[in-house]
C-alpha positions in Angstrom: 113.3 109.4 119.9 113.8 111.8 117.1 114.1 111.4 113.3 117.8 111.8 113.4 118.5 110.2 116.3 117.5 107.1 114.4 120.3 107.5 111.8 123.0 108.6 114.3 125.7 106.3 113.6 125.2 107.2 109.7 125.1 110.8 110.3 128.1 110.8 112.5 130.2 109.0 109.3 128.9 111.8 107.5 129.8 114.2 110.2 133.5 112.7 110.3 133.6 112.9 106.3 133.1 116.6 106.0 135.5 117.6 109.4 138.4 115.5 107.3 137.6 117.3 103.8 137.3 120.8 105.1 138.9 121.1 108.1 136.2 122.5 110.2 134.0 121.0 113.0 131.0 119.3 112.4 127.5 118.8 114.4 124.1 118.0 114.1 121.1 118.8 116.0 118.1 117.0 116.1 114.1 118.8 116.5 114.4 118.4 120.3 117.9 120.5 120.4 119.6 117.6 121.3 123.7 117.4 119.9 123.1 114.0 118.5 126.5 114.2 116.5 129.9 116.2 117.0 133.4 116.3 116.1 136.7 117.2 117.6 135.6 119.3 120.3 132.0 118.7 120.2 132.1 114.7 120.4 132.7 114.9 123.8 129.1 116.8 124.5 126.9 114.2 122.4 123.9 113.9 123.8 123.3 117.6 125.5 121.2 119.8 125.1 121.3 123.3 123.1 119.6 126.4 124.9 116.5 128.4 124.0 117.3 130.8 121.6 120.5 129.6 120.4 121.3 129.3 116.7 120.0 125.4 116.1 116.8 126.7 118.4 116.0 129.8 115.4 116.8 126.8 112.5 114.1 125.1 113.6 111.4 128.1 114.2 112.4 129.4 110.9 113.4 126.6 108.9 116.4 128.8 107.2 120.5 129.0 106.6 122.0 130.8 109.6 125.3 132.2 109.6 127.0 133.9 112.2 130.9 135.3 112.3 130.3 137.2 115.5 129.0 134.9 118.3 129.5 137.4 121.1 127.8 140.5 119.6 125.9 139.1 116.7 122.0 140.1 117.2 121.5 136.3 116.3 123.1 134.9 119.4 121.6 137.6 121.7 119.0 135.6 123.5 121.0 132.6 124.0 121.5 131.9 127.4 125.1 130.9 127.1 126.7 133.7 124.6 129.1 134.7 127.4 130.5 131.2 127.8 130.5 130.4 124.2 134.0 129.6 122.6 132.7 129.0 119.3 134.7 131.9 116.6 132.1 131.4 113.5 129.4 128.9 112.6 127.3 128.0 109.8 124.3 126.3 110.5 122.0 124.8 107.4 118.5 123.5 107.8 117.5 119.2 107.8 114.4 119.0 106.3 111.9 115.8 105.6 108.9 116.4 103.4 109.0 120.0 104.3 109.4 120.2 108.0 112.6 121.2 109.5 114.0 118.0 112.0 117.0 119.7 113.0 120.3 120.7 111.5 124.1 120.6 110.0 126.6 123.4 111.4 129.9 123.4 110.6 131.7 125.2 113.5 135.1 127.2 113.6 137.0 127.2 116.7 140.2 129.4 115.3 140.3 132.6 113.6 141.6 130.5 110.7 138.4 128.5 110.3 136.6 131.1 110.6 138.3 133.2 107.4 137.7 130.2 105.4 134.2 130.3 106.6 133.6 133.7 105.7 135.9 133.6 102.2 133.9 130.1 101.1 130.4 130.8 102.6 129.0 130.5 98.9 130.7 126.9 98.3 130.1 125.7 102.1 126.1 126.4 102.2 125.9 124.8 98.6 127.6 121.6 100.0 126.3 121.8 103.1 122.6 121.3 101.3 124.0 118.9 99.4 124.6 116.8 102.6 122.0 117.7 104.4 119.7 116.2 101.6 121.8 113.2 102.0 120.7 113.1 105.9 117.3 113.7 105.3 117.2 110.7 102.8 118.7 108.1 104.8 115.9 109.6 107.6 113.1 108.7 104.9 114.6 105.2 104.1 114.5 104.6 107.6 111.5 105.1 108.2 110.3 103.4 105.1 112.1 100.4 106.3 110.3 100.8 109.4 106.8 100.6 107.9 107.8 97.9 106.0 109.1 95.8 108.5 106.0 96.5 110.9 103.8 96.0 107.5 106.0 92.7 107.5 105.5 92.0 111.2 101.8 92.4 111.1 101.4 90.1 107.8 103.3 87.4 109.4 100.9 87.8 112.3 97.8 87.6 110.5 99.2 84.7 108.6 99.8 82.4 111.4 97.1 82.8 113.0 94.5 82.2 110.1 92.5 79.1 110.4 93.4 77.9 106.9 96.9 76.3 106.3 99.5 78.6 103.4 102.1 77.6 102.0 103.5 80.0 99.9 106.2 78.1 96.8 108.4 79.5 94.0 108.1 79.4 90.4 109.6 75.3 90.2 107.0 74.9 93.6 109.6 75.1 96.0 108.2 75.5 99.2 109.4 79.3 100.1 106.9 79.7 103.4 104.3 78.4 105.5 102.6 78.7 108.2 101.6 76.6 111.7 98.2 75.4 110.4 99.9 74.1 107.2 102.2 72.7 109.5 100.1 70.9 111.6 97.9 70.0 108.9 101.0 68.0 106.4 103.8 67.6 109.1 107.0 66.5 107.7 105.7 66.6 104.3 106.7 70.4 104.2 110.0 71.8 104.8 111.2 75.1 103.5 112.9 73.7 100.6 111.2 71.0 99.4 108.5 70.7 96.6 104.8 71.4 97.3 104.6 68.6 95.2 105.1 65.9 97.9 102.0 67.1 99.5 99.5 66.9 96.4 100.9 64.5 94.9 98.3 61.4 96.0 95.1 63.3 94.2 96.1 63.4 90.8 93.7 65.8 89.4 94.8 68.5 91.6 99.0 67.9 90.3 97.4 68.1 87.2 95.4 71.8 87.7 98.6 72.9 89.6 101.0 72.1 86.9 98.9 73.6 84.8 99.4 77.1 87.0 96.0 78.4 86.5 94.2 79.0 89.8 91.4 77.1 90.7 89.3 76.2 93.8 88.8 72.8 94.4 87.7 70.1 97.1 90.4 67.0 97.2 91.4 64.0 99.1 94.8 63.8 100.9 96.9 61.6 103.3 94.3 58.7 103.5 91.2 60.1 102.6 91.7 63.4 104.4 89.7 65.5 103.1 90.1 69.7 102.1 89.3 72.2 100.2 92.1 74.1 98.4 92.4 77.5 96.9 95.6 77.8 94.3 96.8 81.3 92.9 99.5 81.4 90.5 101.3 84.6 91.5 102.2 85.5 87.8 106.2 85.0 87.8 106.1 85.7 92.0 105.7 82.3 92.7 102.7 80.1 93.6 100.4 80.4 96.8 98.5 77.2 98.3 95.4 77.6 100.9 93.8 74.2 102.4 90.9 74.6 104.6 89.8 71.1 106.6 86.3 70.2 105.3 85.8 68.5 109.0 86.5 71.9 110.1 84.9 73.7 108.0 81.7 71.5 108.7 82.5 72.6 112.4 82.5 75.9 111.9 79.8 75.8 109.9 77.4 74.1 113.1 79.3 76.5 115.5 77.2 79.1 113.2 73.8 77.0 113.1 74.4 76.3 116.2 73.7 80.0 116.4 70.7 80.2 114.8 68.6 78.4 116.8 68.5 81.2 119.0 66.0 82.1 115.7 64.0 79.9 115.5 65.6 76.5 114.4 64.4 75.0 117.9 62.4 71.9 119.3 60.4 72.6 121.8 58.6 69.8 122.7 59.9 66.7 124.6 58.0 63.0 125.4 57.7 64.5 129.0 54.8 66.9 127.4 52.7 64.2 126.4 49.6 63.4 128.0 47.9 60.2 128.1 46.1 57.6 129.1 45.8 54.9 126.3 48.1 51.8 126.4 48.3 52.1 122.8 50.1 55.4 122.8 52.0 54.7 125.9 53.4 51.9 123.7 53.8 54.3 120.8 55.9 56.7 122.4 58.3 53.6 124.0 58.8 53.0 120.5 59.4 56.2 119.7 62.1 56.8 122.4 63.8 53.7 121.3 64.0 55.2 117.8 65.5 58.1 119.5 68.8 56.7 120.2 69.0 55.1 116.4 70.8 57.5 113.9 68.9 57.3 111.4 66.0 58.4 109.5 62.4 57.7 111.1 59.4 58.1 109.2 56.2 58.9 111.0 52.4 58.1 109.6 49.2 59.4 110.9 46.2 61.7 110.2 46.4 65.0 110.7 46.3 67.0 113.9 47.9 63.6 115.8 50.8 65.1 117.0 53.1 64.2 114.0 55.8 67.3 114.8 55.7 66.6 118.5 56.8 63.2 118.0 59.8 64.7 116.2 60.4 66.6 118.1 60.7 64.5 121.1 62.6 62.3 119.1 65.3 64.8 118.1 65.3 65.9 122.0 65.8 62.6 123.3 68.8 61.2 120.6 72.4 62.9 120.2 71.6 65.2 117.6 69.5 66.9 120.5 72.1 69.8 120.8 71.6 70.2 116.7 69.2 72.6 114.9 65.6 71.5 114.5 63.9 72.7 111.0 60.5 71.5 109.9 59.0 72.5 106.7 55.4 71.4 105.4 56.3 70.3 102.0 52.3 70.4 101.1 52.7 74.4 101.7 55.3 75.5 99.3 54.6 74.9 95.5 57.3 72.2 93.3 59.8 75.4 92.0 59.9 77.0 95.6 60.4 73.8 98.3 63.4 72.1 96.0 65.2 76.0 96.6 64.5 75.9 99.9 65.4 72.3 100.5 68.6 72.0 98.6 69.2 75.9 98.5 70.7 77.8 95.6 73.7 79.4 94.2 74.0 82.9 92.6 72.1 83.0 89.0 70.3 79.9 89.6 67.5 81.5 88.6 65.9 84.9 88.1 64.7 86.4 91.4 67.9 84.5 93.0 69.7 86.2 96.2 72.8 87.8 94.8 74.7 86.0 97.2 72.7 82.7 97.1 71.3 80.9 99.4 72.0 77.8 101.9 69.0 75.2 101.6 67.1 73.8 105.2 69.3 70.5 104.7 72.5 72.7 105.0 70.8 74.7 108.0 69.7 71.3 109.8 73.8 70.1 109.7 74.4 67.7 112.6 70.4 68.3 113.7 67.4 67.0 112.8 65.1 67.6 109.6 61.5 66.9 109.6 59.6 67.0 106.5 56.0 67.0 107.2 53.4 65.8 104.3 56.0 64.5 102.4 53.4 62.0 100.5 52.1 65.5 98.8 55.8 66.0 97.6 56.2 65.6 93.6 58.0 61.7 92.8 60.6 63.8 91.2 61.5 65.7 93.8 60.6 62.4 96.0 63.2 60.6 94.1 66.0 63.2 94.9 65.4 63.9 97.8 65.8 60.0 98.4 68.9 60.1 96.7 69.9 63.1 99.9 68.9 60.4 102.4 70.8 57.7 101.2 74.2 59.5 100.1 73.7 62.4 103.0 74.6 64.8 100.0 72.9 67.9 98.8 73.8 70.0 95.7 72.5 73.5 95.2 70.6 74.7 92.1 72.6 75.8 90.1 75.5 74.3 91.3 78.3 71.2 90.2 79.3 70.4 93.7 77.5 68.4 96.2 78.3 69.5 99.9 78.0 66.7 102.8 75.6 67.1 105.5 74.9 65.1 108.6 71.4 64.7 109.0 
């Protein structure tokens, strides 16, 4: 479909405008020579096509003002195919351009020896005001087409919107709800309806009405609708409005062991179960009943022996036989690292902890071992320090990066 084509009931008002004012045909021709616009005579042939060669044909090679008086022995109409049958007396023919390129063009057409005097006599004053018109046309052509970009820019957003995994909702200056989208939806239910004050949704955490009312953006984690827990992004749009994102910690936490879940493929792995033990003794017969009984317990198992006993298999078994056996395994000899280095790696870091820090920071092994299994071997070498906080990790299942103000939950 052509430029024009797009426009065609605008350019036929246009078309009808100028035939009443000057008393003289109109058409237009779109870049594929196709009439998509006529009057009087020429509004019964809408939609044919012109010839090779004919006048419109030359417009659009050359891109200029053609006017002919002559049709049957003008050198211009010469190579049309239909100059013998043609019954127009006199045309003039101007040039539609947008952004340079010629998309077809506006004739005004004389059919009587009358029209075609006051074609010849106001040449001058016709060409001016056909350019005039024809600028018109090509304007409407580019707000089209504008309109078109933005309502596919429109489309797309909308797209991309509803199908992110975080929930918008989009408010007005007072924090009238203007927009949102399915997972905001799903997430608050009736709580939000296009209309009706974000306010009803925030309301139970009290610190968070506070920082929005305040309309400076923030991040922040909160509690919501019985202890449901999210984290929340607000932007004040600066006199556009105001824009809320909630993310699910839950399924953040997901996501987050979908992704460890992918790096045991590197190395987070146990590989040992009790089915590779060998033995004899009643003793460790007995000791690894016990420890597959300690298997199915959720919770944290410490293991005592010299060295080279088989601590690390036992843990391994261990995590292999309970229901964390689908988890990560990491295992770290906390004799091996010195103080500074094993409480980065254990609780990780966040950017400009310290110097030497990743740009980017860094998620510690209690982070990586999410919904898996842990195993810290020569912990008795550990600092009592460090001993004491990581303590504090066991208890409250809570780690908080160097650096950092906020503790993140792990299951471990």
């Amino acid at each position: 479909m052509s430029e024009l084509s797009n426009i065609r009931d605008f350019a036929q008002q246009v078309a009808e405008a100028i035939a009443s004012v000057i008393d003289i045909e109109v058409t237009i021709i779109d870049n594929q020579l196709i009439r998509i616009v006529g009057t009087g005579k020429y509004k019964g042939s809408i939609g044919q096509k012109l010839p090779e060669g004919s006048v419109s044909d030359q417009i659009l090679k050359y891109g200029k003002t053609i006017s002919v008086f002559d049709p049957r022995i003008s050198p211009t109409c010469k190579n049309c195919s239909l100059v013998d049958l043609c019954k127009e007396h006199a045309e003039i023919c101007f040039p539609i351009k947008l952004n340079n390129k010629t998309i077809g063009n506006l004739g005004l057409i004389a059919f009587s020896d009358k029209q075609r005097r006051d074609l010849m006599e106001k040449e001058s004053y016709l060409i001016n005001y056909l350019e005039k018109m024809s600028t018109l046309i090509s304007s409407k052509v580019s707000d089209h087409q504008n309109s078109v970009v933005i309502t596919d820019l429109k489309d797309q957003l909308e797209i991309i919107i509803n199908n992110v995994e975080e929930g918008i909702i989009a408010a007005d200056n007072d924090f009238k709800i203007t927009y949102h989208n399915p997972k905001a939806k799903a997430y608050f239910g009736d709580l939000i309806k296009t209309g009706d004050s974000i306010i009803k949704v925030i309301e139970t955490d009290s610190t968070l009405l506070k920082k929005t009312r305040s309309k400076q953006s923030f991040s922040d984690y909160v509690s919501l609708r019985e202890d449901d827990k999210f984290a929340v992004n607000y932007h004040n749009l600066h006199g556009k409005g105001n824009l809320f994102i909630f993310s699910r910690i839950e399924e953040i936490q997901d996501k987050e062991y979908s992704i460890r879940r992918k790096l045991l493929k590197k190395g987070h792995v146990a590989k040992y179960t009790f089915g590779d033990f060998i033995y004899c003794s009643q003793i460790f017969r007995t000791t690894v009943e016990e420890a597959r009984k300690y298997a199915q317990i959720d919770s944290t198992v410490l293991i005592t022996g010299e060295s080279g006993t088989g601590k690390e298999m036992f843990a391994q078994s261990i995590h292999n036989s309970s229901e964390r056996r689908s988890g990560p395994f990491v295992a770290i000899n906390c004799a091996a690292l010195p103080e500074n280095l094993l409480e980065s790696e254990l609780f990780g870091y966040v950017r400009g902890a310290f110097t030497g820090a990743a740009r980017e920071g860094k998620a510690g092994l209690f982070e990586l071992a999410h919904k898996g299994t842990i195993f810290l071997d020569e912990i008795g070498d550990m600092n009592l320090a460090l001993q004491s906080r990581l303590l504090r990790v066991l208890e409250q299942r809570e780690v908080m990066r160097l650096g950092d103000d906020k503790v993140i939950p792990v299951n471990v």
